[in-house]
Structures are given as C-alpha cells and as structure tokens.
C-alpha positions as CSV (number, residue, x, y, z in Angstrom):
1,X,83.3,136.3,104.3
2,X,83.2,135.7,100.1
3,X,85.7,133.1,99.0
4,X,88.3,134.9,96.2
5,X,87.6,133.7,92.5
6,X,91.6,133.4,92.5
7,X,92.2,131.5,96.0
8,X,95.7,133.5,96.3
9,X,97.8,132.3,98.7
10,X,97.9,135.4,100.5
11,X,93.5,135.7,101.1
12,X,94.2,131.8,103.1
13,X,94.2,131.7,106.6
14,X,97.4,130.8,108.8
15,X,96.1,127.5,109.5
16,X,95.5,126.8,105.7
17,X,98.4,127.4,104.7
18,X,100.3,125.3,107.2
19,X,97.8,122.2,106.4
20,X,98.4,122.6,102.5
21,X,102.2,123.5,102.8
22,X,102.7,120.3,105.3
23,X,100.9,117.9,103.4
24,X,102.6,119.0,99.7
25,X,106.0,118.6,101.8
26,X,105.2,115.1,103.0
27,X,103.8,113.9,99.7
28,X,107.8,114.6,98.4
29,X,109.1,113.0,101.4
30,X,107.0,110.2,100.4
31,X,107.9,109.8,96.7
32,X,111.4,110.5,97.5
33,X,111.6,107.6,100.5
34,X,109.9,105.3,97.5
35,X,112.2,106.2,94.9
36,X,115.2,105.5,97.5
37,X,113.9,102.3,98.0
38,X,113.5,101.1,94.5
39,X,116.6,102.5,93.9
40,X,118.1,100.3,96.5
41,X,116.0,97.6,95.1
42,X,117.2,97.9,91.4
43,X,121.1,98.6,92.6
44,X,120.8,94.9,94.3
45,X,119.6,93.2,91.3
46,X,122.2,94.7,89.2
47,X,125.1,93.4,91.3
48,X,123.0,90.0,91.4
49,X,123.3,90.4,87.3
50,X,126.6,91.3,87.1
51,X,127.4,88.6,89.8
52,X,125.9,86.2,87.2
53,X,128.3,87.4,84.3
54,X,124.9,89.3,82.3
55,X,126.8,92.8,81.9
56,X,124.0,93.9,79.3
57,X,121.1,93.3,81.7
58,X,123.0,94.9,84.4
59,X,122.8,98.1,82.4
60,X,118.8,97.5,82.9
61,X,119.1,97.8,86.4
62,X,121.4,99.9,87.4
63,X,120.6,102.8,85.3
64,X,116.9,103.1,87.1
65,X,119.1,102.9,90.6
66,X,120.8,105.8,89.4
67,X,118.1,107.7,88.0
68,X,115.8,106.9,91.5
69,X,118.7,107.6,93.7
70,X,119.2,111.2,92.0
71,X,115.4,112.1,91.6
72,X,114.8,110.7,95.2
73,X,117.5,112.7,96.9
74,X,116.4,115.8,94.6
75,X,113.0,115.6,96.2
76,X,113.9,115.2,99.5
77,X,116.3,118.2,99.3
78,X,113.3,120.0,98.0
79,X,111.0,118.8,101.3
80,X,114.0,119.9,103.4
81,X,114.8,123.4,102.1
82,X,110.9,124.4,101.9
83,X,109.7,123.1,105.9
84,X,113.4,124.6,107.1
C-alpha cells in the first residue's frame, strides 16, 4: 500500500495515531512536571532572598516561579483536555 506524499492524519492507521497522539501528550506532561518543579525551585530561593533582606534579587527569582508555574499548568491542562 503507497505511503501519501502528505501523511494526513486521516490515511494513518488506528494504532499510529494512538502511538503519535500518546507520546506528543506525554512529552507536555513532561515539560509541564519540569517547569513545576523549577518553579518550585525558583519560588524557594526567592523566599530564601527575601528572608535575607535582598528584595531586588528576589524579583530574579520569583518572576521565573511565576512564569514556570503558569506555562507548566498551561501545558498540563493542554495534555489533560486532548487524552480526555
């Protein structure tokens, strides 16, 4: 059976599309999981700055913690909506 030049979607077979669908949804579980993490990591260094009395290098942390906290839980809404 010929290959299409496009590759559509719709000309894979069932199981290809579950294998590629599965694996793009993990790969943002992934990233999103990460960018929790180093937003937990960069949140904690921020306190430990602002703990210190440095409230201009806290803004070097805790920006990133909120950036990676909103990305994160933007990509694992985006993994959760598409395998529901």
């Amino acid at each position: 059976m010929p290959v299409p030049a496009d590759n559509a979607p719709s000309q894979r077979s069932i199981l290809e599309r579950i294998l590629i669908r599965s694996w793009e949804y993990r790969h943002l579980r992934f990233w999103g999981g990460f960018r929790i993490a180093a937003g937990i990591v960069s949140f904690f260094c921020g306190l430990l700055t602002l703990g210190v009395g440095a409230y201009g290098w806290a803004a070097v942390f805790l920006v990133p913690a909120a950036l990676n906290f909103a990305f994160g839980y933007w990509e694992l809404a985006i993994a959760r909506s598409a395998s529901a």
